[in-house]
N, C-alpha and C positions, 0 to 999 in steps of 0.2 A: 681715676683722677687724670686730668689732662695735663701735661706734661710742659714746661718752658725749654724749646729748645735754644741751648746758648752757642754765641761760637766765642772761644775768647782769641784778642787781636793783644800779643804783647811779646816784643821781643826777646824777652827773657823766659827760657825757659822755665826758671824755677820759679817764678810767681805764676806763669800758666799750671803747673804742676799744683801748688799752694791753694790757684783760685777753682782749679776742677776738682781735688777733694772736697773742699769747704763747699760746690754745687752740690756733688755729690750726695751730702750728707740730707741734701732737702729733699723730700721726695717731691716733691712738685719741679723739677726741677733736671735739665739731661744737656751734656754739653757732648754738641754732636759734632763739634770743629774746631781748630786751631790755625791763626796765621801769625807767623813771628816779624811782619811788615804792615805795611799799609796798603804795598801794593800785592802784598798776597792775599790779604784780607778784601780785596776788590773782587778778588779772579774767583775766592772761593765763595765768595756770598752767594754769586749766581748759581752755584752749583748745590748748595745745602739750603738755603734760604730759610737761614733762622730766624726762630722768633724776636732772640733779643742778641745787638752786639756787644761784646763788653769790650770798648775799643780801650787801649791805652792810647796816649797822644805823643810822649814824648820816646820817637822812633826814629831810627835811621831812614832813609830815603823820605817821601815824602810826607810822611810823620800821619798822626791818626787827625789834624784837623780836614786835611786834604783827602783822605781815607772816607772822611764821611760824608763830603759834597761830593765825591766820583761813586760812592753807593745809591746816595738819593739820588744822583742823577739817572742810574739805572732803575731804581727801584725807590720810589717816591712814598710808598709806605713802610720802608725801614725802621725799626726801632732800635737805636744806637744808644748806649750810657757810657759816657765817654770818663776815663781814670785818669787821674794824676798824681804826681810824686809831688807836684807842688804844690804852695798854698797860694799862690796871685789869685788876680781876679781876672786877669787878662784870658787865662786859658777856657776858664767856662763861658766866658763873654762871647769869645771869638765860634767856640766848638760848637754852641746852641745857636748862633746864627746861622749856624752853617748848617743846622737843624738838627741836630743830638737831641734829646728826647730830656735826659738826664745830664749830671755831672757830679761827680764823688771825688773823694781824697782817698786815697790808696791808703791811707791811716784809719779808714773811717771801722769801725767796729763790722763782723763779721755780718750780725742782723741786719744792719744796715746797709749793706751789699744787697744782702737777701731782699730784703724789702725795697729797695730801688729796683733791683730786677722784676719784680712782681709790678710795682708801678708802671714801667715803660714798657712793660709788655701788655699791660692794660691799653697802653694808650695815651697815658696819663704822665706829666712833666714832672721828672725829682729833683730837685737841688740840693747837695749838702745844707742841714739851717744854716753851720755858722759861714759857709759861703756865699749863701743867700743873703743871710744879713752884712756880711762887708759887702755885698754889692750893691744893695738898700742904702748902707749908709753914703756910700762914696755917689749914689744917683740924688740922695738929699742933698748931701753937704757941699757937692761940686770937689769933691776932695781925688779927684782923680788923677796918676801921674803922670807925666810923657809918655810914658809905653801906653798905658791908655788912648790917647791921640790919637795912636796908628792906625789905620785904616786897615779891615781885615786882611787883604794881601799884604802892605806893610807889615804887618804882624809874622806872619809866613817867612818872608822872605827876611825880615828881621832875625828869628831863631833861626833861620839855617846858617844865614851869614854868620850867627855868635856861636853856630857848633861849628864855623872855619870851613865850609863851602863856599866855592869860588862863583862869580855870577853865571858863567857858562855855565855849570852844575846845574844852580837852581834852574836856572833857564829852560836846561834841559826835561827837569823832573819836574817842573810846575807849568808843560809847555808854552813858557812867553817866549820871545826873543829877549836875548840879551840886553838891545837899548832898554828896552821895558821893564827888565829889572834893576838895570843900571839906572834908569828915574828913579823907582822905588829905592831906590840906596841913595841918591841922592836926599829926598824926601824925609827917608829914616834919620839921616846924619843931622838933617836940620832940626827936626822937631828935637832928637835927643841930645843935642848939641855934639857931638859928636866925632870926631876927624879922621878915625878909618876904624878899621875890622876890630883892632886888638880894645877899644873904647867900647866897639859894641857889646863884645864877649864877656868884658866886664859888667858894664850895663844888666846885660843878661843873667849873669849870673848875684848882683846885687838882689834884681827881683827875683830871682828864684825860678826864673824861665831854665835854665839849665842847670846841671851841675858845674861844681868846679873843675 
């Protein structure tokens, strides 16, 4: 039987603990790596080159959307399934543009990990259904919100701002220059209406882009 080599990308220990059991237990199935960043999960992909990533997104430094456009950009046949603690739709919009294969809810039943992992190692795109259908409906209805708007870097620089990184930060760890994110924060405040950091944070945390 041939084997899905996994590497999981999540900075909590104890869900990488929780999700390499639960592989474990498939035999079709061997988790050959761990990175507790997104810029660790860059450095070790090229060195283990797994089958499938089980990236989380929502990470210190430069979080797992930005994790998985500096993989593909090494390695363009990557297969990433990208996790969330949240229920938006903003996350899996942005993550699958960025070219994630997959995208799941960290709630989603254990089989259904399994079974997306077997998908995107195939080759083949998963989506949560019921994520899939709020993104169906909001692409019928036109029901989509402000944070919607944003433009994929928008969106980026958006969550860092609302975990309370400064724009030198981002600047640094998303290499723009500062003016260049200082547009994007410009841009952000307007469309969300907006008038500094502590609105954003808020913001944020309404939609469930971060914790409180």
């Amino acid at each position: 039987m041939k084997r899905t080599n996994v590497m999981l990308v999540d900075d909590h220990a104890v869900v990488r603990v929780g999700f390499r059991l639960l592989l474990q237990a498939a035999e079709d199935m061997l988790v050959v790596a761990e990175a507790d960043s997104g810029e660790a999960a860059c450095a070790t992909y090229l060195t283990v080159k797994p089958d499938v990533v089980l990236m989380d997104l929502a990470m210190p430094g430069i979080g797992g959307i930005e994790a998985v456009k500096r993989i593909l950009a090494r390695d363009e046949r990557a297969r990433i399934l990208a996790l969330s603690a949240h229920a938006d739709t903003s996350h899996p919009k942005w993550v699958l543009k960025a070219g994630a294969l997959g995208y799941l809810s960290k709630r989603s039943a254990p089989e259904t990990l399994i079974e997306a992992i077997r998908t995107v190692a195939a080759g083949r795109m998963y989506i949560e259904a019921g994520i899939a259908q709020r993104m169906a409906v909001q692409d019928v209805t036109g029901g989509h919100g402000p944070v919607e708007q944003l433009s994929e870097r928008e969106f980026e620089v958006f969550v860092l701002l609302a975990r309370g990184m400064s724009v030198n930060q981002i600047a640094e760890m998303l290499h723009l220059s500062p003016s260049t994110v200082g547009t994007h924060l410009y841009n952000i405040k307007q469309k969300l209406a907006a008038s500094n950091q502590a609105e954003l944070t808020l913001i944020a945390v309404r939609h469930g882009l971060i914790e409180a």
